[in-house]
C-alpha positions, 0 to 999 in steps of 0.5 A: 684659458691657457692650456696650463692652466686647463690642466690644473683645473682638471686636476684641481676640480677633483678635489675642489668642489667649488671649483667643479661647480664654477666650471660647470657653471661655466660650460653652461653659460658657454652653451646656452651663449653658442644657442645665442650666437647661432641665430641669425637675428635676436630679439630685443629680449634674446639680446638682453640674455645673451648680454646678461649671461656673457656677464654671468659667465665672465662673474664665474671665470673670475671666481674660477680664476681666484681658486688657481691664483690661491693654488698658484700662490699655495704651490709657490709657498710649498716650493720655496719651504 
């Protein structure tokens, strides 16, 4: 994510409890994914984790990413009144 966009989520996630449970969400799957790719080898069932929680925190960056297009439209909406 762009640095504009790490900033607003700081903010927002204050006020968003949704928000704050998707990034959350989102920093687990990045850890458990860097366990993953620190080993040398992966197993059959290792790789298939992996894969399954790269979907899980793509599905979870979305829904994040949802919560700033509804902020960015709601700012948009504020500065034109």
């Amino acid at each position: 994510m762009e640095k504009k966009d790490m900033e607003i989520i700081a903010r927002l996630v204050t006020e968003n409890d949704s928000l704050k449970k998707y990034v959350q969400q989102h920093q687990e799957y990045e850890s458990q994914l860097e366990e993953y790719n620190s080993r040398l080898h992966l197993t059959s069932e290792e790789w298939m984790e992996r894969k399954k929680i790269q979907k899980l925190k793509l599905a979870v960056r979305d829904k994040i990413e949802r919560i700033l297009a509804q902020h960015r439209r709601a700012q948009g909406k504020q500065a034109s009144s």
